[in-house]
Structures are given as structure tokens and as C-alpha cells.
gemmi code that builds the backbone of each chain (N, CA, C; Angstrom):
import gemmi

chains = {
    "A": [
        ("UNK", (244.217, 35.987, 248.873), (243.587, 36.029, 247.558), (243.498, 34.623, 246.949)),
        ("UNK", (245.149, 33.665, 246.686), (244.625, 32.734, 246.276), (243.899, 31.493, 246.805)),
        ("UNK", (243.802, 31.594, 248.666), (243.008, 31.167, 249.285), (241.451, 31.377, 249.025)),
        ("UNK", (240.706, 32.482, 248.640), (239.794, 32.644, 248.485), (239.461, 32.271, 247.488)),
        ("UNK", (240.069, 32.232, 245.909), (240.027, 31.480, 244.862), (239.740, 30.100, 244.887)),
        ("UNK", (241.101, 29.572, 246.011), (240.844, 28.068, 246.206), (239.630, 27.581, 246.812)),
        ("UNK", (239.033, 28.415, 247.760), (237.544, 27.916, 247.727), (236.654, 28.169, 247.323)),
        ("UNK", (236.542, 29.227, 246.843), (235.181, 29.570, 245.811), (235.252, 28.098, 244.364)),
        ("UNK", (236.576, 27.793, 244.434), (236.317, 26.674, 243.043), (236.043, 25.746, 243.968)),
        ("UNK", (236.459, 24.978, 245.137), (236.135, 24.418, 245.846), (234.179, 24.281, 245.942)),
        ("UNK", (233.773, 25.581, 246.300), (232.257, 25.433, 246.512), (231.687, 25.288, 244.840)),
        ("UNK", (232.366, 25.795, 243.997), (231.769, 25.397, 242.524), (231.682, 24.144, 242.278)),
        ("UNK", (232.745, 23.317, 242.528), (233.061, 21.986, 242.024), (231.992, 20.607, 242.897)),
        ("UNK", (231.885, 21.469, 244.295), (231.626, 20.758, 245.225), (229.709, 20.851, 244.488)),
        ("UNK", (229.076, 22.356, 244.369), (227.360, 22.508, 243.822), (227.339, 21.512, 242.422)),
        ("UNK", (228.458, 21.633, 241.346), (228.505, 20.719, 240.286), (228.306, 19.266, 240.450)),
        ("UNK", (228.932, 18.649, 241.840), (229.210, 17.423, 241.711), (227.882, 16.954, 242.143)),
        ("UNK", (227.710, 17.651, 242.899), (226.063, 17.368, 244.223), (224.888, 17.504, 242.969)),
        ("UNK", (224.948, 18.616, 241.814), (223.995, 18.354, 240.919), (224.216, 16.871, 239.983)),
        ("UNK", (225.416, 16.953, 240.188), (225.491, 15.789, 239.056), (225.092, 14.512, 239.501)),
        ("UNK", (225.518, 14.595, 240.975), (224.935, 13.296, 242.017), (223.256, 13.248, 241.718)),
        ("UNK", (222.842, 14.537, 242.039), (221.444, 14.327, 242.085), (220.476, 14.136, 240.972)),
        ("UNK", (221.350, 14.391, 239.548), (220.447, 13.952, 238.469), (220.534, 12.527, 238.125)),
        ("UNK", (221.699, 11.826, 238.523), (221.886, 10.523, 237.903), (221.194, 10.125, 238.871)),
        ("UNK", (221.089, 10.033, 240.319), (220.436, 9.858, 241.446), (218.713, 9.471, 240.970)),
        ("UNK", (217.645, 10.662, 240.227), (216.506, 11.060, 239.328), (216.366, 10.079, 238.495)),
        ("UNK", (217.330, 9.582, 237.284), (217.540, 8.936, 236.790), (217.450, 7.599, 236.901)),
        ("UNK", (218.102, 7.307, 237.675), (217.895, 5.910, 238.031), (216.622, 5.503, 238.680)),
        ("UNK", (216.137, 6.585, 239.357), (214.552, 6.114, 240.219), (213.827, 6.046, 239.120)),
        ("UNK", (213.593, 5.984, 238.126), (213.026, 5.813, 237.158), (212.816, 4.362, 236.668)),
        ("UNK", (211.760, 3.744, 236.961), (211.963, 2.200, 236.489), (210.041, 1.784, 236.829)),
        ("UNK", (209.982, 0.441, 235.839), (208.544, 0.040, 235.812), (208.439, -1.837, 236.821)),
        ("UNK", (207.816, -1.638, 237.488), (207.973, -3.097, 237.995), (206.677, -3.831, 238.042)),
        ("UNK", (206.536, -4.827, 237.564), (205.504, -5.782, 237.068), (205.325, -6.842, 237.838)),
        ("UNK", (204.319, -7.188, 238.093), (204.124, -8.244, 239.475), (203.028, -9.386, 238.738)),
        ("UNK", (203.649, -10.033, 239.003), (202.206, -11.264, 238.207), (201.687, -12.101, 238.863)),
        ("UNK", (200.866, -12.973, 238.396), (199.517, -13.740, 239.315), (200.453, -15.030, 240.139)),
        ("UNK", (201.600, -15.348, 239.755), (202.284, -16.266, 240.411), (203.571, -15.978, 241.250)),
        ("UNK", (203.351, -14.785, 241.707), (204.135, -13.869, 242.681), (205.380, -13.742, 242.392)),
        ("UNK", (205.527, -13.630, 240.752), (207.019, -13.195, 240.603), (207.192, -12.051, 239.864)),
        ("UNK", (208.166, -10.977, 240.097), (208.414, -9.680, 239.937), (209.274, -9.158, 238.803)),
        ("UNK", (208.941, -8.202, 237.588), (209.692, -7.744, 236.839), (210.037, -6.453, 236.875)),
        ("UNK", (211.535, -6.522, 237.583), (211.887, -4.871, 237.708), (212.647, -4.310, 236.410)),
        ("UNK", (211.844, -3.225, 235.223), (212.338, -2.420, 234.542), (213.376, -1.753, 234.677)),
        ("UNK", (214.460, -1.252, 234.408), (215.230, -0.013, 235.050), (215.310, 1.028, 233.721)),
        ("UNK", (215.446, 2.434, 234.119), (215.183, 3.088, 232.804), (216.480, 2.756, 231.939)),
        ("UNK", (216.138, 2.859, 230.983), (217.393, 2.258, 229.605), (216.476, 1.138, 229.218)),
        ("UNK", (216.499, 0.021, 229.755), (215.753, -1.279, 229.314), (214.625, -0.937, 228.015)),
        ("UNK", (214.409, -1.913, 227.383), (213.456, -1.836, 226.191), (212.056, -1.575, 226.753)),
        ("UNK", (211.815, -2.508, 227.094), (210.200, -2.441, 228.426), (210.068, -1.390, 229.237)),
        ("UNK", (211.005, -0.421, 229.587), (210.758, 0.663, 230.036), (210.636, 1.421, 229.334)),
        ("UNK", (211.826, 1.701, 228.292), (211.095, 3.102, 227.578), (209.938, 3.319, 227.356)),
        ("UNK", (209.433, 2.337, 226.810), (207.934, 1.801, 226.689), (206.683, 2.289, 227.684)),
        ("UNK", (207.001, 1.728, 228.398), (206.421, 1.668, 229.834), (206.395, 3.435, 230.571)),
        ("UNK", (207.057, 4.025, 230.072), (207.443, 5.403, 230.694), (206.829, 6.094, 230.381)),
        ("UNK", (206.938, 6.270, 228.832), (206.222, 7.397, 228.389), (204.886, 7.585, 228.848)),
        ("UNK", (204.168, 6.066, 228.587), (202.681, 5.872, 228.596), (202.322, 6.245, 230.564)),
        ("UNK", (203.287, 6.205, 231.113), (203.243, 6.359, 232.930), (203.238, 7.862, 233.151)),
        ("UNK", (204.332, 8.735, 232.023), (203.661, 9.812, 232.450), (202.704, 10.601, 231.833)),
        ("UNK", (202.312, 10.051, 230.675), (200.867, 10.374, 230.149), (200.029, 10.452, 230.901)),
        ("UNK", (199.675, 9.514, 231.817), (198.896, 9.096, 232.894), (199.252, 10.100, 233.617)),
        ("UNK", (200.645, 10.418, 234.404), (200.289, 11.400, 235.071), (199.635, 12.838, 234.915)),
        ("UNK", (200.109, 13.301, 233.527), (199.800, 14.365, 233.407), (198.313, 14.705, 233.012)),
        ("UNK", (197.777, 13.397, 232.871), (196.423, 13.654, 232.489), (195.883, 13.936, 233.859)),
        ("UNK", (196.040, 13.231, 234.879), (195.544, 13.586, 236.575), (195.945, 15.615, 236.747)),
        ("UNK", (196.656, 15.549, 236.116), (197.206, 17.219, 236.419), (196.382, 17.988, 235.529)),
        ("UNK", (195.921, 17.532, 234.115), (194.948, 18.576, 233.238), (196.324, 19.178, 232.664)),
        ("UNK", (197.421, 18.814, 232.454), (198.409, 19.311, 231.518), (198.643, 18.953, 230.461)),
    ],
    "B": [
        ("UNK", (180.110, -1.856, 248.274), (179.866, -0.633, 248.229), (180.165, 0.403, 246.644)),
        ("UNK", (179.669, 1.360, 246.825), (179.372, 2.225, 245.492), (181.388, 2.744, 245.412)),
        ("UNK", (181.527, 2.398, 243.939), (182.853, 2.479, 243.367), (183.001, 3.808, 243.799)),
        ("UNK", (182.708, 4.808, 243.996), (182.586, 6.303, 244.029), (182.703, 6.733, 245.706)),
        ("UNK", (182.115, 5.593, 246.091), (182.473, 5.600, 248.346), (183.471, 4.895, 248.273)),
        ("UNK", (183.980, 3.843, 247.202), (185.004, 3.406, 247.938), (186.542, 3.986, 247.198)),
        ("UNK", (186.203, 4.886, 246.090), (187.242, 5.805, 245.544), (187.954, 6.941, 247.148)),
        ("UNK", (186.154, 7.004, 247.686), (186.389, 8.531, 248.368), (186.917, 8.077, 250.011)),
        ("UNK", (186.629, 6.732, 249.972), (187.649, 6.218, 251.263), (188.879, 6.321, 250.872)),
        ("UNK", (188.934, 5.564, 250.245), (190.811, 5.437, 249.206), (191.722, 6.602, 249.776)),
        ("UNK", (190.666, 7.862, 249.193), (191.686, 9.236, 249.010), (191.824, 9.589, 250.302)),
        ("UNK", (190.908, 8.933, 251.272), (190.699, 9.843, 252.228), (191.594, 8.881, 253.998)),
        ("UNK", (191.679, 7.536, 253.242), (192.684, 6.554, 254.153), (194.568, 6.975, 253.634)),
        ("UNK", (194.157, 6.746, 252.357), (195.955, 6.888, 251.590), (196.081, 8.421, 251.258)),
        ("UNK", (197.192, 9.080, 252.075), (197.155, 10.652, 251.659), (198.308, 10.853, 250.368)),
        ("UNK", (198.644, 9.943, 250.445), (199.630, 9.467, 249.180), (199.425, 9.371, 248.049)),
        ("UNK", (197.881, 9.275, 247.484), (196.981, 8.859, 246.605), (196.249, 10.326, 245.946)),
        ("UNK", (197.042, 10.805, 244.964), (196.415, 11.644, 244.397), (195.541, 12.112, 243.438)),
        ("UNK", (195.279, 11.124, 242.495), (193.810, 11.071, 241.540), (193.780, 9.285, 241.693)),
        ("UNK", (192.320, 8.926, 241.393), (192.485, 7.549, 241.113), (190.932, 7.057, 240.376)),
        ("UNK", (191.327, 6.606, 239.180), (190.207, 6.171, 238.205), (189.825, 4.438, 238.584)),
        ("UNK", (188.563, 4.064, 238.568), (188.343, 2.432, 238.614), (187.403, 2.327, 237.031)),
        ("UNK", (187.865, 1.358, 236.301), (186.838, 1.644, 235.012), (187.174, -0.028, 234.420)),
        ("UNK", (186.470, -0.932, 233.480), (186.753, -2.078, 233.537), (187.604, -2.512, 232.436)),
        ("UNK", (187.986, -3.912, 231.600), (188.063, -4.196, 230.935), (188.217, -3.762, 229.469)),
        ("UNK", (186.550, -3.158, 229.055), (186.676, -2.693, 227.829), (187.049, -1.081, 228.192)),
        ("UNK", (187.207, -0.503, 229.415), (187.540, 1.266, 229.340), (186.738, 2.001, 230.093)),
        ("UNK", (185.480, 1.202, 230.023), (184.094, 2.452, 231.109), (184.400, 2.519, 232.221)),
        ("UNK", (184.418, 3.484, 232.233), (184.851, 4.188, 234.031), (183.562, 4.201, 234.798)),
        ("UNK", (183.766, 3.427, 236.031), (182.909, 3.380, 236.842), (183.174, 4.269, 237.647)),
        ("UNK", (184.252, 5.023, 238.217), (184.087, 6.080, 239.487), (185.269, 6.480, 239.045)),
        ("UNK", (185.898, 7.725, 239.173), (187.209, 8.391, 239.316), (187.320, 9.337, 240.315)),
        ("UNK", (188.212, 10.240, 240.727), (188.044, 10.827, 242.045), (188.402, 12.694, 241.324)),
        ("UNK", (188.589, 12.348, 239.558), (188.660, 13.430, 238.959), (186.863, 13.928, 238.834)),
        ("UNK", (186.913, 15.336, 239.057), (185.526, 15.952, 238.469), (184.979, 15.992, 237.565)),
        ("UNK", (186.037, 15.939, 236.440), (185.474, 16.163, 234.755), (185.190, 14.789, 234.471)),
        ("UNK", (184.392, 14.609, 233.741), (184.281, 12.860, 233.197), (184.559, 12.709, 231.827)),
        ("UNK", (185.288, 13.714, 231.082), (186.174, 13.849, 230.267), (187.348, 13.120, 230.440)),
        ("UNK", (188.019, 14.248, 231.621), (189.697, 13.768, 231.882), (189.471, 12.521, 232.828)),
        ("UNK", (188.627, 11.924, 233.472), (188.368, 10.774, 233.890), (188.268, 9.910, 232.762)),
        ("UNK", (187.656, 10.069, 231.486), (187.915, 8.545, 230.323), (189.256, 8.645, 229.746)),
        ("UNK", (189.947, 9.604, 229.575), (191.084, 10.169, 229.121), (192.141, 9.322, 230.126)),
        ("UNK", (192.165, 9.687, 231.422), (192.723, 9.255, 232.469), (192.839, 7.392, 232.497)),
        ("UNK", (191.659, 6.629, 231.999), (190.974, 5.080, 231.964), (191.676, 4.612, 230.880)),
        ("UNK", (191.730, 5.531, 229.722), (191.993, 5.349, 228.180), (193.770, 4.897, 228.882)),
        ("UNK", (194.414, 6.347, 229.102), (195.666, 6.109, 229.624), (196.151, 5.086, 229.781)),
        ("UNK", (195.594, 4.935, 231.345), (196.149, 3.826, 232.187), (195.684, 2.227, 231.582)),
        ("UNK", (194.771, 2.387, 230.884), (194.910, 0.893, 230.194), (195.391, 0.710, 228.966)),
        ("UNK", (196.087, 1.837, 228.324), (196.993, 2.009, 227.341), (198.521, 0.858, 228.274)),
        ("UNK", (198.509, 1.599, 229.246), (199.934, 1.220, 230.527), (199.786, -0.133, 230.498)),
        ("UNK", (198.599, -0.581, 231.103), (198.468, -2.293, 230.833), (198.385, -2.939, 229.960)),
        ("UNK", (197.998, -2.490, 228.592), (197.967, -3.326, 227.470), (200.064, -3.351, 227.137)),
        ("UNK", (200.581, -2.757, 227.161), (201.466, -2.398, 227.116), (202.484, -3.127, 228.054)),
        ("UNK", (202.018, -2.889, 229.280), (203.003, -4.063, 230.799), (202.472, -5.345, 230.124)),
        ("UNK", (201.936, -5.692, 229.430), (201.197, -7.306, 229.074), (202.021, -7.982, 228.132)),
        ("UNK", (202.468, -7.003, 227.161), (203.001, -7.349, 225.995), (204.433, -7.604, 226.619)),
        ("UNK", (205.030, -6.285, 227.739), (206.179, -7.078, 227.803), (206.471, -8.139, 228.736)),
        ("UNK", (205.385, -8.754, 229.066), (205.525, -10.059, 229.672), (206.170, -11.346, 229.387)),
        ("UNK", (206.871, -11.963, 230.325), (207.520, -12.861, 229.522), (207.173, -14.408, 229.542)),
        ("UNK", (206.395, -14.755, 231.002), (206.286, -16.086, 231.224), (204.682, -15.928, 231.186)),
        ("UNK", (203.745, -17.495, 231.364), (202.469, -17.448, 231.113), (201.804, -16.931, 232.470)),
        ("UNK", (202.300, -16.714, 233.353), (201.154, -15.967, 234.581), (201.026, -14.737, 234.358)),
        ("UNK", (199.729, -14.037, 234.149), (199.096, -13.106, 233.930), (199.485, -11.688, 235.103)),
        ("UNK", (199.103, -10.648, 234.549), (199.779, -9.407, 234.845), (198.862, -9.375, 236.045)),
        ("UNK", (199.262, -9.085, 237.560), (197.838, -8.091, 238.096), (198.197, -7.184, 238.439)),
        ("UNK", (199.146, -6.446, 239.105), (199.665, -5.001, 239.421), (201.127, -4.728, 239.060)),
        ("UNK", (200.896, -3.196, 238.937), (202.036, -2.672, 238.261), (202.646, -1.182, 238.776)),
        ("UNK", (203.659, -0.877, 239.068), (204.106, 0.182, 239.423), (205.431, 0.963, 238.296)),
        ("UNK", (204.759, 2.055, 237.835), (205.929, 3.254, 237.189), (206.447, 4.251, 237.900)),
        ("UNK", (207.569, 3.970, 238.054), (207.872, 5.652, 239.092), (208.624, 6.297, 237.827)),
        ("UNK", (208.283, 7.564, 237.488), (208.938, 8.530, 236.870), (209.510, 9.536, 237.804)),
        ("UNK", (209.947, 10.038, 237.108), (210.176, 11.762, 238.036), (209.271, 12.454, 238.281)),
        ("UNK", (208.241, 12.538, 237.493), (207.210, 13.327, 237.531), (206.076, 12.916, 238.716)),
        ("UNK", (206.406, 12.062, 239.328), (205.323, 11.145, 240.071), (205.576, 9.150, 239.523)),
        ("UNK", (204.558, 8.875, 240.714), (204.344, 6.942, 240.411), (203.153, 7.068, 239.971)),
        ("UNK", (203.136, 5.863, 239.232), (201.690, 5.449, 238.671), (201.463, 3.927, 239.449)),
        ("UNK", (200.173, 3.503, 239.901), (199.786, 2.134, 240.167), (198.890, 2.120, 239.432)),
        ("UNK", (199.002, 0.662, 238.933), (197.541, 0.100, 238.351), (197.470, -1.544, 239.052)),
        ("UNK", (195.961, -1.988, 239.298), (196.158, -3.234, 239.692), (194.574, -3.294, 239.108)),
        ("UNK", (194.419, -4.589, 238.952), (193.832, -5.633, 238.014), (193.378, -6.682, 239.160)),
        ("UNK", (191.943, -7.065, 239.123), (191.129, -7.913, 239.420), (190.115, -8.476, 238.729)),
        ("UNK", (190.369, -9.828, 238.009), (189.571, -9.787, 236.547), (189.198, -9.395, 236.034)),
        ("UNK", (187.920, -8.861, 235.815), (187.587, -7.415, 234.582), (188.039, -6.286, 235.325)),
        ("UNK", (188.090, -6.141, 236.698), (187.764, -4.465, 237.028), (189.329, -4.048, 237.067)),
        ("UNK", (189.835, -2.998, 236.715), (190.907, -2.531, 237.216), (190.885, -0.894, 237.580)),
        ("UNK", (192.115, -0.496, 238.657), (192.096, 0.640, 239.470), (193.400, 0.976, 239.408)),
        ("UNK", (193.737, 2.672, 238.399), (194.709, 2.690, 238.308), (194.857, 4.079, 239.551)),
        ("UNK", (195.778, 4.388, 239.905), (196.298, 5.812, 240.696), (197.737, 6.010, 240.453)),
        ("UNK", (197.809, 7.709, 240.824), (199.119, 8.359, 240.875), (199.173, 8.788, 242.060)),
        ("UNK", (200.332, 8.985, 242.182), (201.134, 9.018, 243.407), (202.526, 10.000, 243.524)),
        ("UNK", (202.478, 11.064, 244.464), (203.807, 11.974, 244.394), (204.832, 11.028, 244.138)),
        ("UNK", (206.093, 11.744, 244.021), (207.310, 10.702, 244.351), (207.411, 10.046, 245.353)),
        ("UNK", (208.502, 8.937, 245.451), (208.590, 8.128, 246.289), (207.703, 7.656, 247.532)),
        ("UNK", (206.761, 7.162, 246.552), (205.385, 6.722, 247.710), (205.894, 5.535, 248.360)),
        ("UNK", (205.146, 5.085, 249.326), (205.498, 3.160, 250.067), (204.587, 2.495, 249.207)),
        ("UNK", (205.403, 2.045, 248.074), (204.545, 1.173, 247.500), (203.577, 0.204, 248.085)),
        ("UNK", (204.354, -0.473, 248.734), (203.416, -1.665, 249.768), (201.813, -1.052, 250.538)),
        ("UNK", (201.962, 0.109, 250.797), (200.765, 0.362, 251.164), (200.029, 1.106, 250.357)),
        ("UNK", (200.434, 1.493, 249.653), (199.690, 2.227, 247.965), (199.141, 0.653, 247.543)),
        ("UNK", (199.487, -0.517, 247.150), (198.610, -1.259, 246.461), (198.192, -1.988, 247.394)),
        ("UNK", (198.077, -2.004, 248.682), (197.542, -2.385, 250.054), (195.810, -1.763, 249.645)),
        ("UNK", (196.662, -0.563, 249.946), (194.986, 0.632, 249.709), (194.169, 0.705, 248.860)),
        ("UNK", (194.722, 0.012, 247.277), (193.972, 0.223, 246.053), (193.483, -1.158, 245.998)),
        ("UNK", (194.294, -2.163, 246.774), (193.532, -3.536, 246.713), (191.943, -3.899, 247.585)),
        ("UNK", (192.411, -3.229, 248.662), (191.337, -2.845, 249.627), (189.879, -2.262, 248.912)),
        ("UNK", (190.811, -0.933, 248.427), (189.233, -0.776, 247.380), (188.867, -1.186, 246.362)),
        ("UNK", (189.401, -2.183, 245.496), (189.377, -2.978, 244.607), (188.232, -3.796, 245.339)),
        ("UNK", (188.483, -4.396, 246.104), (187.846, -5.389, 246.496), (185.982, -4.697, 246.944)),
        ("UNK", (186.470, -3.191, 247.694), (184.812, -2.913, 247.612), (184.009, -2.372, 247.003)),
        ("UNK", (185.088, -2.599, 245.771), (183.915, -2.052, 244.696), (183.529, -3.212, 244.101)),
        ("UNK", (184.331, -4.459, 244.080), (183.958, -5.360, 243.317), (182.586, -5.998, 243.250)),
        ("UNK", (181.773, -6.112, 244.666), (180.611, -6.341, 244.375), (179.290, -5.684, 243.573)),
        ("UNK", (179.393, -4.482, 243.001), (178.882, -3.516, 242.929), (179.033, -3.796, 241.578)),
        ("UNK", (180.098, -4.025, 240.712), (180.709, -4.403, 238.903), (180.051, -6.038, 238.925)),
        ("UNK", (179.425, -6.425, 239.653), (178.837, -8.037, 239.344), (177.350, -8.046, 239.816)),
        ("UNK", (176.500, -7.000, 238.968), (174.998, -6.914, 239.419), (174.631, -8.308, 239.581)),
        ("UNK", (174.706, -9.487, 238.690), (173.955, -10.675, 238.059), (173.788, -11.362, 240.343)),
        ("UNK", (174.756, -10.973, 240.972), (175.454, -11.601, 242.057), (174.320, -11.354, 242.755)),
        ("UNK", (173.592, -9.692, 242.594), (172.829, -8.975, 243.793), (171.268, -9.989, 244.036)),
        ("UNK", (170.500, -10.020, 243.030), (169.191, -10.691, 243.243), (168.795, -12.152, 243.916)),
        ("UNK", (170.402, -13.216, 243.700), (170.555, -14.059, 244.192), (170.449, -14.056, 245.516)),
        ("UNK", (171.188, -12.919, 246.081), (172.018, -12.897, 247.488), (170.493, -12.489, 248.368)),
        ("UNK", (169.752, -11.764, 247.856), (168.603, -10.788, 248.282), (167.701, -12.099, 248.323)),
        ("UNK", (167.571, -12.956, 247.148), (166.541, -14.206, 247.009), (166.750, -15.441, 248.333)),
        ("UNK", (168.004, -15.048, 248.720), (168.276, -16.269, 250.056), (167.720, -15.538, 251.381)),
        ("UNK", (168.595, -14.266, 251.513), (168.042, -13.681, 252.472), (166.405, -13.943, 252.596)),
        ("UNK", (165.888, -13.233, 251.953), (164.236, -13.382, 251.932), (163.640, -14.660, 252.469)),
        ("UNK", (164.722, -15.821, 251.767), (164.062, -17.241, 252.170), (164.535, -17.762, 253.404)),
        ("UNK", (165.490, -16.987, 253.825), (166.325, -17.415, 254.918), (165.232, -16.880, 255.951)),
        ("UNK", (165.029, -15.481, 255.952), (164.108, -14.803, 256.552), (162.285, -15.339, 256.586)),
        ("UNK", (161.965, -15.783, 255.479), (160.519, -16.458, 255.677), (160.927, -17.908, 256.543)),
        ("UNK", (162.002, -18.457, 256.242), (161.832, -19.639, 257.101), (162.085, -18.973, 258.844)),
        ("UNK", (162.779, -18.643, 259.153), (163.450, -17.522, 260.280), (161.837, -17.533, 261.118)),
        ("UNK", (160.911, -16.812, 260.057), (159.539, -16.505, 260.281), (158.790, -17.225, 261.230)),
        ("UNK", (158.926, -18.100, 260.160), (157.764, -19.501, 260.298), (158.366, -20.451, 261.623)),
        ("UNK", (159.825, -20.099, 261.592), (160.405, -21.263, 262.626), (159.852, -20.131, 264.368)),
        ("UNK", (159.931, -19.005, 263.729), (159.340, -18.315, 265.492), (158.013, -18.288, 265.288)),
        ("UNK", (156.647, -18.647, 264.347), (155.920, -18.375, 264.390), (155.469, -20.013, 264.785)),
        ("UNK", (156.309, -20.604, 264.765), (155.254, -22.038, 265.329), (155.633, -22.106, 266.481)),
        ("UNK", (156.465, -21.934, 267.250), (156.286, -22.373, 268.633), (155.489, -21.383, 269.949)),
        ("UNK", (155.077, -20.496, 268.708), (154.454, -19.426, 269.385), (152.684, -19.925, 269.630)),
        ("UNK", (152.745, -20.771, 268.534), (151.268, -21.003, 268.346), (151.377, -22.494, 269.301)),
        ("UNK", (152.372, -22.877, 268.974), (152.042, -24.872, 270.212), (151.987, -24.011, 271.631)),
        ("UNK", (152.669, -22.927, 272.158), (152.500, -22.578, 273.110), (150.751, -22.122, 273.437)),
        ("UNK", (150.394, -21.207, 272.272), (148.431, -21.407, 272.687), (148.064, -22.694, 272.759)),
        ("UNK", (148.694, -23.600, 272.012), (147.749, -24.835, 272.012), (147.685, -25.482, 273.015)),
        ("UNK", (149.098, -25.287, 273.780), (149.589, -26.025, 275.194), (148.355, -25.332, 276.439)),
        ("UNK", (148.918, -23.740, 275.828), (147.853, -22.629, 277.222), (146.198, -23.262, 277.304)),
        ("UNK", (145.768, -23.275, 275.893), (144.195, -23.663, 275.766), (143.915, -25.110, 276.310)),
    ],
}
model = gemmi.Model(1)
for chain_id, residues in chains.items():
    chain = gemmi.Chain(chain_id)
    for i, (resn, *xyz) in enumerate(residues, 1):
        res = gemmi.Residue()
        res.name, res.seqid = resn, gemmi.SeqId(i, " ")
        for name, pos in zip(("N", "CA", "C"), xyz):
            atom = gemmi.Atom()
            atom.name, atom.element = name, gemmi.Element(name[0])
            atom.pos, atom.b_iso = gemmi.Position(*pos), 0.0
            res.add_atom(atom)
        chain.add_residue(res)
    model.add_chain(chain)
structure = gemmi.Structure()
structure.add_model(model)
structure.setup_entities()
């Protein structure tokens, strides 16, 4: 019995952690990168000022391709 | 080539490439690969909302030409070739490198097509290139009668 307990929290803790991995994971792929005429690169990451910015208006864009 | 053949290569080389608008400077959309030409200015309006916007947060004096947003929801590219620019979306985690490979590619063949003033010139040499062409096979054709007679 308390074997079976011990892993059923086991597989709870284990689906919790793997979601939690995978949203911060989401999260972070989130970023704007800017390339300019003298081949140097500005990588956004989400949080940054220039991204928030930059985000919203990116998925406007997408969703307009979708008709949503 | 016509912005609209070289939209429909685009979609049809990059399978990665899921809508993609080309429209210039001030907003007019020259080709999109959307049907409505509604959500195609809507779509132009957008994405150069995105660039006026990547511009501002620029920091040093070399000018913006391409740009990549990855959200969750999908990536956005936009890239910039003096007036004309070509923005597209893209599922998640596209290869960037060949997403603005592909949009540069067609950037480039539409570009002749957004610079009419270019066409009459190019047509005015040919022609002259071709009357001289003419005249240079039409004389040795004739010293040869003159030689025969």
C-alpha cells in the first residue's frame, strides 16, 4: 500500500516537474533578434524592454496570417 | 519576375513558410500568398508596425534589414531591401538561416519588377544591341555578293 502511494506521488511530482520544465522551457524561446546592415546582431530575450514590445506586435502578425 | 511567382516559389521551395506578404515602404502590398486582400493589407499594416518598432529599438547608426520574432504561437521574419520589404510566418522552431535564405532569394526576384523606371532602359539597349547585331551580319553578307559578282 505504502509502496503504491510512494509512486503514484512519485509519477505526480515527476508530470509536475516535466510541466514545469516545459513551460519555462516555452518561455524562454520567446525572444526578438535584430540583424543590421553592418552584420551585427541584437538578441531580445523575453523580459527585456525591446521585447515586450517587439512581441506583442509579432503575434499580431501571426494571428492575422490565421484570420483570428 | 512577378512578386506573386516569386511569393508562389517561396511557398512552394520553403515548406516552413506559411503565409508571406511583400508590400513596400509606404504599406502597398504588392503580392501576398493570403487570398483576401483585406487580411493581406492588414497582414503589411502589421508587419511594418514590427519594423517601425525593431527601428526604434535600435541602438547604433547601421540600419535595420532583417528581423526574427519567435513567439509561442509561431516565428515571424521580416527582411528589408530598400523600399521593398517581405515579411513571413513560420511554425515553431523554423531554421532560421534558411527561412531568410528563402525570403532573400525572393526578395531579390521581385525586386526588379518594384523598379519599373529600370525596364525601358534595359529593353532600349537590347534593341540597340540587336540593330547593331543586325547590321554587323547584314554587311558581310552583302561584301560577300560584291566579292561573288
Amino acid at each position: 500500500m505504502r509502496r503504491s502511494i510512494a509512486a503514484l506521488l512519485g509519477v505526480v511530482g515527476g508530470m509536475l516537474a516535466g510541466a514545469a520544465f516545459i513551460r519555462r522551457q516555452s518561455a524562454h524561446r520567446e525572444r526578438a533578434d535584430l540583424y543590421f546592415e553592418d552584420g551585427s546582431m541584437l538578441s531580445l530575450t523575453n523580459g527585456s524592454p525591446g521585447a515586450e514590445r517587439l512581441l506583442p506586435l509579432a503575434r499580431d502578425v501571426i494571428r492575422k496570417t490565421r484570420g483570428t | 519576375m512577378d512578386a506573386q511567382q516569386a511569393l508562389a516559389d517561396l511557398t512552394e521551395i520553403s515548406s516552413q513558410i506559411q503565409a508571406a506578404v511583400v508590400f513596400d515602404d509606404t504599406g502597398k502590398v504588392a503580392a501576398a500568398t493570403l487570398a483576401d486582400s483585406t487580411r493581406a493589407d492588414d497582414l503589411a499594416q502589421a508587419a511594418s508596425g514590427l519594423l517601425a518598432a525593431a527601428d526604434a529599438v535600435k541602438t547604433g547608426e547601421s540600419a535595420l534589414t532583417q528581423l526574427e520574432v519567435a513567439t509561442g504561437e509561431g516565428n515571424v521574419f521580416v527582411v528589408r531591401a530598400g523600399k521593398t520589404v517581405i515579411a513571413a510566418t513560420t511554425g515553431s522552431k523554423p531554421t532560421a538561416g534558411l527561412v531568410f535564405y528563402d525570403l532573400k532569394s525572393a526578395l531579390r526576384n521581385v525586386k526588379p519588377t518594384s523598379a519599373p523606371a529600370k525596364k525601358p532602359a534595359a529593353t532600349r539597349k537590347k534593341t540597340a544591341t540587336a540593330a547593331k547585331k543586325k547590321t554587323a551580319a547584314r554587311k558581310p553578307t552583302t561584301r560577300k555578293k560584291q566579292d561573288e559578282t
